[in-house]
Every structure is written in structure tokens, then in C-alpha cells.
N, C-alpha and C positions, 0 to 999 in steps of 0.2 A: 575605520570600522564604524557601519552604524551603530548607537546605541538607541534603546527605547524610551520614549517620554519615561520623565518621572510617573506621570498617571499610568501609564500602561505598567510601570514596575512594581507598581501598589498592587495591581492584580495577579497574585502570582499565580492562581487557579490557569488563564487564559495563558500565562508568561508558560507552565506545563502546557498546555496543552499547543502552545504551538513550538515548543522541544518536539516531542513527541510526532506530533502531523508534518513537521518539518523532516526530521527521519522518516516518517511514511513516505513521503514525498521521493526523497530521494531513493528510498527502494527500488520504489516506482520505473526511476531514470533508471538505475542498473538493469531493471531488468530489459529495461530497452538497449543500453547500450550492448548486455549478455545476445541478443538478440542478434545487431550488427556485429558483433566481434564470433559468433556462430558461423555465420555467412562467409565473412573473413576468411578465419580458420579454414575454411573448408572448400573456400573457392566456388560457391554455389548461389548463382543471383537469381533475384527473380524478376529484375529489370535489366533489359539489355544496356544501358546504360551505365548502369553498376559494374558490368560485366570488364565493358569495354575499357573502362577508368582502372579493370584490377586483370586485369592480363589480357581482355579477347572474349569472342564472343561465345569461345567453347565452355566459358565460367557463367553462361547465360541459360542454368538446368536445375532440375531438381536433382537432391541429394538426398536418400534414404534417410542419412543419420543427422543431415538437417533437417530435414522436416519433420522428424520425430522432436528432436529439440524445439524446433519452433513450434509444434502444437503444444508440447508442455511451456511452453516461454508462454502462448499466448493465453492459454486457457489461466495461467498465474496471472496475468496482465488484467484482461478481464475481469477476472473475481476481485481481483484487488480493486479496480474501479467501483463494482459494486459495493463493492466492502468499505473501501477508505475515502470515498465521496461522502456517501450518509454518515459517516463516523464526523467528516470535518462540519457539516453542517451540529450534527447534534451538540458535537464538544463547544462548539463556540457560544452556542443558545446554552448550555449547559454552565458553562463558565459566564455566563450573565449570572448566573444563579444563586452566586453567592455560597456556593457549597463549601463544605471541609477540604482543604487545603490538601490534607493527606489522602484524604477517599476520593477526592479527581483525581489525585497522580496515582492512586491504584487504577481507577478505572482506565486511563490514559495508557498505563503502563501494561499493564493486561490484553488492551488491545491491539498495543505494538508488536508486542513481542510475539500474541498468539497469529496475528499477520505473518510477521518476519518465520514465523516455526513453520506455517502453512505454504509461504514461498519456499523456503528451504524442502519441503516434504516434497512439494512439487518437482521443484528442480530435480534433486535425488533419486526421486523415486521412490521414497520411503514408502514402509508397509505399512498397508493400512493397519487401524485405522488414524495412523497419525496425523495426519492431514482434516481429515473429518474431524477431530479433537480438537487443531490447536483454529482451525472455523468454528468452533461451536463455542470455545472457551471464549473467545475473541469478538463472541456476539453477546454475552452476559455484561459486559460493559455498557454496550452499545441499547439494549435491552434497559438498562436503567437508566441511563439517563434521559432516554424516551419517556420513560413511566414518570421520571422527576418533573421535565419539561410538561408533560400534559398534566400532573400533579399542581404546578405553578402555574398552567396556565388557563387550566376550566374558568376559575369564576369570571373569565373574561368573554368566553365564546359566546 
């Protein structure tokens, strides 16, 4: 097992923050993998190639209740790029910063979980406005440590 430099374990701000972006990450993968295990299930390719590896080329069509799936799989996909791309640059400039130890891992944790609630709404189906909530909640993190970073970083510009 790797472990990390002694200097990297002195920062425990960053040691959070890549707990945290590291479960983003792998979200990420589920939902890709949710994605091919969709198509599996259901016998439904969109490459003939695919088709011919899982029975034949008559598994080489559209499927109603996969591509309902797959448009909620990817619009989830998607957002979460938008969403957990800017989170990992900020958190990492952020964890330069030398912040409270406890108020990164709130901010860190807030925006996991309001991610992972907004995956979950998606996938489900949940009623709105769940989904809108656990994106808005999951941007108040992401919102401060912007205002921290340009806070720390004007007298330079």
C-alpha cells in the first residue's frame, strides 16, 4: 500500500480534501460503469460491435427504457463534470491556504454529499425540487472557497 510523504501528512486540509475528491471521482466511475451494466441488462448496443461480442447483431438497437436511463445516466455525468472538475481545482488552491482544519472538511463534506444526493435524485427520479437543492447546497462550498482564493490572492494581481 502506498502511503504519503510525511510532508503531505502534515497537511491535513489537502490529506481531506483528496478523501473527499477521491470518492467524487469514483462516483464518477459508477456512473459509467451503471451506464454499461444498463446496456448489458437490457441487451441494447449502440455499437455493432458491442452487439456482436453479447449475442448478435439483433442486440445492435435502441431500447426505450435504455435510453431513458441513459439520458438520466448522462445528463448526471455531465453535471458532475461541470460540478467536480471546478470543485477539484478550487479545493486544492484552497488547501494551499492554510484554512481551519474543521471548516475545509465542512466545506469538502458538503460538497460530496450534496453531489452524491443530486446523483442519487437523478438516478431515482426524485421529486423535485430535490435535485435543484442538493446542486445549490453543494455550490455554497464551492462559492467560498472562490471568495477565500480571490480574498488571498488580490494583493497580487
Amino acid at each position: 500500500r502506498a502511503a504519503p510523504s510525511p510532508k503531505m501528512m502534515e497537511n491535513t486540509v489537502f490529506m481531506s480534501f483528496t478523501f473527499y475528491s477521491t470518492i467524487l471521482i469514483l462516483k464518477m466511475y459508477v456512473i459509467a460503469i451503471i451506464t454499461g451494466q444498463v446496456r448489458l441488462r437490457k441487451k441494447a448496443f449502440a455499437n455493432p460491435e458491442d452487439a456482436l461480442r453479447n449475442g448478435g447483431l439483433q442486440y445492435y438497437r435502441d431500447d426505450p427504457d435504455v435510453e431513458r436511463n441513459l439520458l438520466s445516466l448522462s445528463r448526471a455525468h455531465r453535471n458532475d463534470m461541470e460540478n467536480i472538475f471546478p470543485f477539484l481545482f478550487l479545493g486544492a488552491v484552497y488547501s494551499l491556504l492554510d484554512p481551519s482544519p474543521a471548516v475545509a472538511r465542512i466545506h469538502f463534506f458538503i460538497f460530496c454529499v450534496g453531489r452524491i444526493v443530486h446523483t442519487i435524485a437523478y438516478l431515482l427520479r426524485l421529486k423535485a425540487p430535490m435535485r435543484s437543492v442538493a446542486y445549490g447546497v453543494a455550490q455554497l462550498p464551492c462559492f467560498s472557497m472562490a471568495l477565500q482564493i480571490l480574498l488571498a490572492t488580490t494583493p497580487y494581481w
